[in-house]
MARDO-920209 format. One record per residue: residue in one letter; x, y, z of N, C-alpha, C, O in turn. Coordinates in Angstrom, 2 decimals, decimal comma. Example, Ala and Ser with C-alpha at 12.3 -4.5 7.8 and 13.67 -1.06 7.14 Angstrom:
2
   voti       nc1       nc2       nc3      cac1      cac2      cac3       cc1       cc2       cc3       oc1       oc2       oc3
      A     13,19     -5,69      7,80     12,30     -4,50      7,80     13,20     -3,30      7,80     14,24     -3,32      8,46
      S     12,85     -2,25      7,08     13,67     -1,06      7,14     12,90      0,03      7,87     13,41      1,14      8,04
END
This chain:
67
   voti       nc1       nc2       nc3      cac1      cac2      cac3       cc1       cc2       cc3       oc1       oc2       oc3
      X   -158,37   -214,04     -3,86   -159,67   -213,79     -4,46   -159,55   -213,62     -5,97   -160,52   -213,65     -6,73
      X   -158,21   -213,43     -6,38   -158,27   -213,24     -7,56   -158,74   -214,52     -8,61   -158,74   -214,44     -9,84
      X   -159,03   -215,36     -8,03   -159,22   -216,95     -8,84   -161,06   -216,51     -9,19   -161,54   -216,74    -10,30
      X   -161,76   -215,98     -8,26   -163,30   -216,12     -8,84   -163,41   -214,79     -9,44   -164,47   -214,62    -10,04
      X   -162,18   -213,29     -9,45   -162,31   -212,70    -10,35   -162,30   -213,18    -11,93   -162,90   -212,47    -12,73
      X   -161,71   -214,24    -12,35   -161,48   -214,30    -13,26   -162,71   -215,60    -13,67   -163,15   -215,71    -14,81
      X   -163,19   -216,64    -12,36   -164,31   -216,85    -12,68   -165,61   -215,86    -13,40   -166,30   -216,02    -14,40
      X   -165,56   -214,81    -12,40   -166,78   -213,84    -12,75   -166,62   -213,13    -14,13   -167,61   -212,57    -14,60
      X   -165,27   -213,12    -14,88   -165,49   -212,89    -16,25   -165,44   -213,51    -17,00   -165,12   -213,11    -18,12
      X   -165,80   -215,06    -16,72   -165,97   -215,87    -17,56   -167,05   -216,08    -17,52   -167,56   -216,12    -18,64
      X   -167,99   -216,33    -16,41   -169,65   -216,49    -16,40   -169,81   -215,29    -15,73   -169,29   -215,31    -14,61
      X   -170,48   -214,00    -16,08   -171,08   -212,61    -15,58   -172,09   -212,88    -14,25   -172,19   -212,23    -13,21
      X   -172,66   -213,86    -14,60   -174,03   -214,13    -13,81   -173,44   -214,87    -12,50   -174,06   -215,59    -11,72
      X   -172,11   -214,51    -12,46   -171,73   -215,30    -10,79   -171,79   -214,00    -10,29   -172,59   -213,77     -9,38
      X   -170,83   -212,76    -10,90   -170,82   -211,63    -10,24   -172,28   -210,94     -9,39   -172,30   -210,24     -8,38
      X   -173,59   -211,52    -10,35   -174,72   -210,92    -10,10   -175,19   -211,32     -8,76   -176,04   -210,66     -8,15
      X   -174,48   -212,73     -8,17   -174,88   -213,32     -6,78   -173,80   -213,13     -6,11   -172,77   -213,65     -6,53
      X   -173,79   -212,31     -4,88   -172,50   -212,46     -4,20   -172,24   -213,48     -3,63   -171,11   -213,95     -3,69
      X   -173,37   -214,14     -2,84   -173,06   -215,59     -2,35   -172,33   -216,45     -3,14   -171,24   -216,91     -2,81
      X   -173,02   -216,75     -4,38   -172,25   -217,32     -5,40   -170,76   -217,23     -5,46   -169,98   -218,16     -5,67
      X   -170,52   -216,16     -5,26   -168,65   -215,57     -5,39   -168,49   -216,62     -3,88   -168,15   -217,79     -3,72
      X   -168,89   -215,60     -2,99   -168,60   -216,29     -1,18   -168,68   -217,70     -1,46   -167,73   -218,09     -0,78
      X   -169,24   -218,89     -2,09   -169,51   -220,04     -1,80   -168,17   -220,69     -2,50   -167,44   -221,58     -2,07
      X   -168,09   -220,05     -3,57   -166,51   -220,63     -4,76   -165,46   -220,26     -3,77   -164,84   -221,17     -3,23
      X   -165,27   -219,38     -3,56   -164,20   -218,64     -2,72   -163,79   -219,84     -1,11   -162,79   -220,03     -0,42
      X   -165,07   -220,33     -1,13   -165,22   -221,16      0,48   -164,10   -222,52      0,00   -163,23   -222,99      0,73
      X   -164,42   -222,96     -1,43   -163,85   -224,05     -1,65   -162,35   -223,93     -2,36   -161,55   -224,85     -2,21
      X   -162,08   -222,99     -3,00   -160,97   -222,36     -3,30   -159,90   -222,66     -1,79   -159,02   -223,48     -1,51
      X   -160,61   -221,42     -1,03   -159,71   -221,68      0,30   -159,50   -222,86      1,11   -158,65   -222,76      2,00
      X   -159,95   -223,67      1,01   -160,64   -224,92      1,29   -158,84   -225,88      0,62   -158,06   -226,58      1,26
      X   -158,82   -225,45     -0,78   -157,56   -226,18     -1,30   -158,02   -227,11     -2,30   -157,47   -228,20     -2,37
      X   -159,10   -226,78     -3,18   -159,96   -227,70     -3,98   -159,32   -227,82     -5,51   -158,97   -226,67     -5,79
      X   -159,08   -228,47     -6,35   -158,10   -228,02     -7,31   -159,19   -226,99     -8,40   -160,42   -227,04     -8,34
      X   -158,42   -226,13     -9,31   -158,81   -225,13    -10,15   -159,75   -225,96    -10,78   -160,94   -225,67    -10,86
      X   -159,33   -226,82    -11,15   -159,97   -227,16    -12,19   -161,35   -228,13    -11,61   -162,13   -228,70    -12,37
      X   -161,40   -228,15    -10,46   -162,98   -228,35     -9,01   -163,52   -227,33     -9,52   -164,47   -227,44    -10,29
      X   -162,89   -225,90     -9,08   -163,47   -224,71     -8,73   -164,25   -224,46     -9,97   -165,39   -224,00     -9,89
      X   -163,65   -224,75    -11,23   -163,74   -224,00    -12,77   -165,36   -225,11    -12,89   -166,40   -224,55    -13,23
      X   -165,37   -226,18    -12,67   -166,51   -226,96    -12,90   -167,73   -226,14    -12,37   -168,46   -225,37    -12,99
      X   -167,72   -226,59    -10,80   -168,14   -225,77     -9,66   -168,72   -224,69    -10,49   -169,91   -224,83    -10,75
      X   -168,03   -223,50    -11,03   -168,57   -222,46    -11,27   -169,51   -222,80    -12,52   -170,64   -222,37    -12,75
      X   -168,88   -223,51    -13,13   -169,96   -223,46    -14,52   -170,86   -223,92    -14,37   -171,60   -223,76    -15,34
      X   -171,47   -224,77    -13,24   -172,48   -225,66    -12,89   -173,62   -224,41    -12,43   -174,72   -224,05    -12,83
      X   -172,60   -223,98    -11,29   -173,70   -222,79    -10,62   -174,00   -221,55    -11,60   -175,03   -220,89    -11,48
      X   -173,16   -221,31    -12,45   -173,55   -220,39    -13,31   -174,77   -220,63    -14,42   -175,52   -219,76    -14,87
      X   -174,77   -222,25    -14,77   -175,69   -222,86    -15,25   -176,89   -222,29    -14,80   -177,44   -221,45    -15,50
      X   -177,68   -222,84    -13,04   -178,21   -222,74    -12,80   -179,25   -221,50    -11,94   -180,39   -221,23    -11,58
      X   -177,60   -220,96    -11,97   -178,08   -218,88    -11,80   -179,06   -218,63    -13,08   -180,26   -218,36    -12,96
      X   -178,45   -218,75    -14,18   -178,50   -218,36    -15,54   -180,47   -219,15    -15,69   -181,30   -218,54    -16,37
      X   -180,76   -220,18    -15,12   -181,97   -220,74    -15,27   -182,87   -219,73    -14,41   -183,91   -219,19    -14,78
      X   -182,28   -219,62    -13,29   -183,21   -218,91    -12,23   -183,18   -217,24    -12,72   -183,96   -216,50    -12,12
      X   -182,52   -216,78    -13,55   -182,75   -215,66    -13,90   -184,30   -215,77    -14,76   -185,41   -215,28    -14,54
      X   -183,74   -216,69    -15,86   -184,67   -216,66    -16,82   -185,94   -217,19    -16,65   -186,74   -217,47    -17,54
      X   -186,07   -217,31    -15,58   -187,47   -218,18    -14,60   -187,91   -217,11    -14,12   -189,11   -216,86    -14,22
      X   -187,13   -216,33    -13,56   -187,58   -215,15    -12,53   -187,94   -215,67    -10,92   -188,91   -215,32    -10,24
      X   -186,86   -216,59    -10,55   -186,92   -217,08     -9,60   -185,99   -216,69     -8,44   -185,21   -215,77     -8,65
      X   -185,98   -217,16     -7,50   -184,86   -216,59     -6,17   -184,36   -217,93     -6,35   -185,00   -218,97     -6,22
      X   -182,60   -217,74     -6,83   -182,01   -219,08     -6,25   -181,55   -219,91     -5,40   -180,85   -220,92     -5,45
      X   -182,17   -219,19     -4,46   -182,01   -219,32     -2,70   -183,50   -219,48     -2,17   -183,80   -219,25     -1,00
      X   -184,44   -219,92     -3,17   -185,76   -220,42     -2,31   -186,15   -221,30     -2,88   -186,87   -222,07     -2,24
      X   -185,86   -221,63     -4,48   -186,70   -222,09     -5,20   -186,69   -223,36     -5,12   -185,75   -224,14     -5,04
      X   -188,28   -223,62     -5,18   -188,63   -225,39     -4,63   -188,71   -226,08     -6,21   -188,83   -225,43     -7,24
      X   -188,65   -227,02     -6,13   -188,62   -227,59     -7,41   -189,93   -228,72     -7,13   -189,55   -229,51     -6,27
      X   -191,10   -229,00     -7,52   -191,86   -229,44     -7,41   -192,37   -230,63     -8,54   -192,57   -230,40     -9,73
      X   -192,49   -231,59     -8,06   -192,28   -232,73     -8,95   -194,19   -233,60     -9,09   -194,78   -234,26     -8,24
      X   -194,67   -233,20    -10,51   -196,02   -233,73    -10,73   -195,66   -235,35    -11,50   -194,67   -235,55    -12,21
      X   -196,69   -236,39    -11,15   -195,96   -237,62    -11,45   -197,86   -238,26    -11,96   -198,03   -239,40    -12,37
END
C-alpha cells in the first residue's frame, strides 16, 4: 500500500476519496507498471479535483450533452 501513500501526497484530493485509493490499489495489485499507476492517478485526481469544484458526487455525476 505504500505505492498510493505516496500517490496521496502527491495529489491530496485522492486521499479525500477512499475509493479512489481502493481503485489504484486494485491495479497496483493487479501488476500494472508504476508508471500506469502514476498516470492513472493524475487522471483521477484531475477529475476528483473538477468534481470538487463543481460540487458534484464523483460517483453519480451524469454528464449531459446539449447539441
Amino acid at each position: 500500500m505504500s505505492g498510493t501513500v505516496v500517490l496521496t501526497e502527491k495529489w491530496p484530493v485522492l486521499g479525500r476519496h477512499e475509493q479512489a485509493v481502493v481503485w489504484l490499489q486494485v491495479w497496483a495489485d493487479l501488476g500494472r507498471a508504476p508508471r500506469t499507476i502514476d498516470a492513472y492517478a493524475r487522471g483521477l485526481a484531475e477529475y476528483l479535483l473538477m468534481c470538487e469544484r463543481e460540487a458534484v458526487d464523483p460517483l453519480t455525476v451524469r454528464i449531459s450533452r446539449s447539441m
